[in-house]
C-alpha positions, 0 to 999 in steps of 0.5 A, a space after each residue: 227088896 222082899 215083896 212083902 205078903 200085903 204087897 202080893 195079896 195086892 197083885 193078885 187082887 189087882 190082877 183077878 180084877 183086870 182078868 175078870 174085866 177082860 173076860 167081860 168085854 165081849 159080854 159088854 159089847 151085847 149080843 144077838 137075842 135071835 142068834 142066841 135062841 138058834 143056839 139054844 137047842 143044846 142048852 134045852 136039853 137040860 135048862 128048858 126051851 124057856 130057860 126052865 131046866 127040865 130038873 131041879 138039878 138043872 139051874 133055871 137060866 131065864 131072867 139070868 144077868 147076861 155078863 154072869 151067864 157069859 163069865 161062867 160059860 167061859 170058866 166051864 170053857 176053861 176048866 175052871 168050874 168043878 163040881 155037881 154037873 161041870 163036866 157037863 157042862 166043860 163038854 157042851 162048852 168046849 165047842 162054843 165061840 166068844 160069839 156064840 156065849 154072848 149071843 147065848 148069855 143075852 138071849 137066855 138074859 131077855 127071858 122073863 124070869 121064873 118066879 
């Protein structure tokens, strides 16, 4: 039997969920706030030593939620962000291990956010 357009909207949904749950885990498990500022230095450049970026073109990452900074550090990882300065930011990433992107996303999360 035919799989029907409702049935594969379904899966992909279903699968889009299990995925992002993956991806998340790491996140979940907490990461070291020190050994994320010693990672930092790289991040400063642009987003600022307090996670106040240097330009406006830059997004502030102070105050940001931790499993939403991991997730997107993982797609720039991957390739899977286009546009303004994902290139950038695919090269800063490129190097970065699971440990490193949650220790990053939980220090740049203990930050006060910018009003």
């Amino acid at each position: 039997m035919p799989v029907t357009i409702v049935e594969k909207t379904v899966i992909r949904a279903v699968t889009g969920c299990v995925t992002l749950i993956l991806i998340s885990l790491p996140a979940l498990a907490g990461g070291n706030i020190t050994d994320g500022q010693s990672k930092s230095a790289s991040c400063a450049a642009c987003h600022g030593a307090t996670g106040k970026a240097v330009n406006s073109i830059y997004p502030n990452l102070a105050g940001q939620n931790a499993d939403y900074l991991a997730l997107s550090l993982h797609a720039y990882k991957k390739g899977e962000r286009s546009g303004g300065q994902a290139g950038v930011m695919q090269a800063c990433s490129s190097s970065l291990s699971d440990q490193d992107i949650i220790d990053l996303s939980a220090y740049y999360a203990s930050l006060t956010p910018l009003k």
